[in-house]
C-alpha positions, 0 to 999 in steps of 0.5 A, spaced: 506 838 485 508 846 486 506 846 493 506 842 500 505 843 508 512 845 511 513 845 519 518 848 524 519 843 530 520 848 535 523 845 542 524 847 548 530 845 553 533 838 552 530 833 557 534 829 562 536 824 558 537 823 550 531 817 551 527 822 553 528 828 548 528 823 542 521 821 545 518 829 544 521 829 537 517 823 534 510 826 538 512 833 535 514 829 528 507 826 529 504 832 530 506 835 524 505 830 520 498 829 522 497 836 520 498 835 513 506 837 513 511 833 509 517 836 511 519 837 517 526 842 521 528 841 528 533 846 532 541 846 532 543 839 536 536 837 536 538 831 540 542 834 546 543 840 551 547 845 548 553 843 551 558 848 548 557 854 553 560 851 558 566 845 560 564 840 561 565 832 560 561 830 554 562 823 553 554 822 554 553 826 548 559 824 544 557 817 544 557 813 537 552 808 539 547 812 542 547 818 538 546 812 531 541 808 536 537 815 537 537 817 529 534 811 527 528 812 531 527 818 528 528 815 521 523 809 523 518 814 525 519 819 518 518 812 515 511 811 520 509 818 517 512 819 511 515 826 513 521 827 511 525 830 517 532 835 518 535 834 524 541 837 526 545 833 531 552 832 534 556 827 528 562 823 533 567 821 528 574 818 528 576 825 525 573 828 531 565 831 533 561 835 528 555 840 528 551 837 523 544 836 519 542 830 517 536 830 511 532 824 511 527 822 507 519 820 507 523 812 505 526 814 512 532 813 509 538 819 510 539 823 503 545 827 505 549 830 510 552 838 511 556 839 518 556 846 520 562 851 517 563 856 521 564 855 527 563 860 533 567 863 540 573 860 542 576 854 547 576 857 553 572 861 557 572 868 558 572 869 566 569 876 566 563 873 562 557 869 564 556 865 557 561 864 553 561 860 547 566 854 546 564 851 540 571 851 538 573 846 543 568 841 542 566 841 534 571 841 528 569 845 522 564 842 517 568 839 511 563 838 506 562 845 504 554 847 502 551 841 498 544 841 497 540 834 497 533 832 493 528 830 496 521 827 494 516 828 498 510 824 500 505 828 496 509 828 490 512 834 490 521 834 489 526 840 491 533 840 493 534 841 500 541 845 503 542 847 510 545 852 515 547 851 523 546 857 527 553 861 525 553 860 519 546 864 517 551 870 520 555 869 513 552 871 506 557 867 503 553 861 506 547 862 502 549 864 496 552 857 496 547 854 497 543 858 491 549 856 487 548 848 488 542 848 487 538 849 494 530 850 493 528 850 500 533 853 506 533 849 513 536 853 518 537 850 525 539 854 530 541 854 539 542 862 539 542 864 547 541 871 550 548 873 551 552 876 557 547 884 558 543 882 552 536 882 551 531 876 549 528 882 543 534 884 540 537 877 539 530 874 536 532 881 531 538 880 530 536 873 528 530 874 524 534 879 520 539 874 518 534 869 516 529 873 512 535 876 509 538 870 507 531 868 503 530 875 501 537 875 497 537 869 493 530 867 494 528 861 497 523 859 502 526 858 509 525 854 515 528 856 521 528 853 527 530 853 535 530 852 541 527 855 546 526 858 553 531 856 559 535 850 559 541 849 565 540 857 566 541 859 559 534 863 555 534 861 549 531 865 543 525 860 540 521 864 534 522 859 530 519 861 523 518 860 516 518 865 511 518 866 503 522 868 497 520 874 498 523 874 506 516 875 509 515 870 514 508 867 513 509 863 519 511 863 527 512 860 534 508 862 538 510 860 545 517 857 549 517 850 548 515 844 544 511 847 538 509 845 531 510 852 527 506 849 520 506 854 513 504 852 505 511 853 501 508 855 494 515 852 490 511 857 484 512 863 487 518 861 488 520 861 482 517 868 479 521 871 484 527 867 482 525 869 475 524 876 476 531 877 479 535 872 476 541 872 480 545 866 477 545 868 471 547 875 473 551 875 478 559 877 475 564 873 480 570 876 476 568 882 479 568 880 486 575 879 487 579 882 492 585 883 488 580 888 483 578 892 489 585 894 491 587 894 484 582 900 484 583 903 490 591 903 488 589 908 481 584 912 485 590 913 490 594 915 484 
């Protein structure tokens, strides 16, 4: 099998309770599958509000207990409906929490874990701002570098599953990891809010771009998901969407809420695309290092 049903979960603010919120993930997880998807994304943090644009006390979101309770409903109802599911969730660890992505497969097992790499803003807030992210207050950088993860889905098809949370799309270095270890298909969750003085069409370019230009430099189906619409007076960019190797999005949220975002991944083009422009085999990592450019730069003087 070279071609399967691929979905976006869009959501949009987070409910008032975890209990809650994890309820709309298995009806959008249900919906999905119903409608033929096999593999499924969610936004960043899928199972909270975004609790890094303030201070505040997270113990209700940092709870071990609550947050393994919550994840096993979602890994029961992806063993209901043989979806395999990314979540991006809060990770409490005894080394401090993560921003992390789980890939669960259809057998509702988890198949591996990423923790988000590069983490964005700074530890206190900017009095002259209205937002300031402070992710660096609360989540430690990912330790598990770019892996990829293989799955099978329930039709039969297989490919390796890598991912990026928000920030790190922002990095070309991100995908192009992901490339090398072996990623076929790239699930990026996001939480971007309209920043201080910002509009809502610029951030939905600005991370339209990066995506799509991701898939577009190392060939690769994407789905991108995020939350959407205002959650405790943030707006948040939605658009969700799904593009091809070839960076077109094929497939896009059309509201700024809950919404199944559906594409058919076609592992086959994929692969004329990859073979077209063999990047891998033509990539010259002994050109790219610093020590080469300054080299140069040196004799030019000269």
């Amino acid at each position: 099998m070279t071609t399967f049903k691929a979905a976006a979960l869009q959501m949009g603010p987070a409910s008032a309770t975890l209990d809650e919120t994890v309820g709309r993930i298995l009806s959008l997880m249900g919906a999905a599958a119903e409608q033929g998807a096999e593999i499924a994304v969610l936004p960043e943090l899928a199972l909270s509000p975004y609790f890094a644009a303030k201070v505040q006390d997270i113990s209700e979101w940092d709870d071990v207990r609550s947050v393994t309770a919550a994840m096993g409903r979602i890994g029961q109802k992806a063993r209901e409906t043989e979806l395999a599911i990314v979540v991006s969730h809060q990770e409490p660890t005894k080394n401090g929490l993560y921003n992390s992505m789980s890939f669960i497969g259809p057998d509702g097992a988890t198949k591996g874990v990423f923790r988000k790499v590069h983490i964005p803003g700074q530890l206190d807030p900017d009095p002259e701002k209205e937002i300031t992210i402070l992710e660096k207050r609360y989540f430690q950088p990912g330790d598990l570098g770019f892996p990829a993860y293989p799955l099978e889905l329930r039709g039969g098809a297989r490919c390796a599953a890598g991912g990026l949370i928000c920030y790190d799309r922002r990095f070309p270095e991100s995908w192009r990891s992901l490339l090398l270890n072996g990623a076929e298909l790239f699930c990026c969750s996001y939480n971007t809010p309209v920043m201080n003085g910002g509009t809502l069409e610029a951030a939905r370019y600005a991370s339209q771009l990066a995506i799509t230009g991701g898939a577009y430099s190392n060939a690769t189906w994407t789905i991108a998901c995020g939350k959407a619409g205002e959650e405790n007076g943030t707006t948040f960019i939605g658009a969700s969407f799904i593009c091809g190797p070839d960076g077109v999005i094929v497939a896009q949220a059309a509201t700024m809420g809950d919404e199944v975002v559906l594409a058919e991944v076609d592992m086959a083009q994929q692969t004329k695309i990859r073979d077209r422009w063999a990047f891998i085999e033509n990539r010259m990592p002994g050109s790219y290092r610093l020590d080469r450019v300054a080299a140069t730069e040196t004799r030019g003087a000269a």
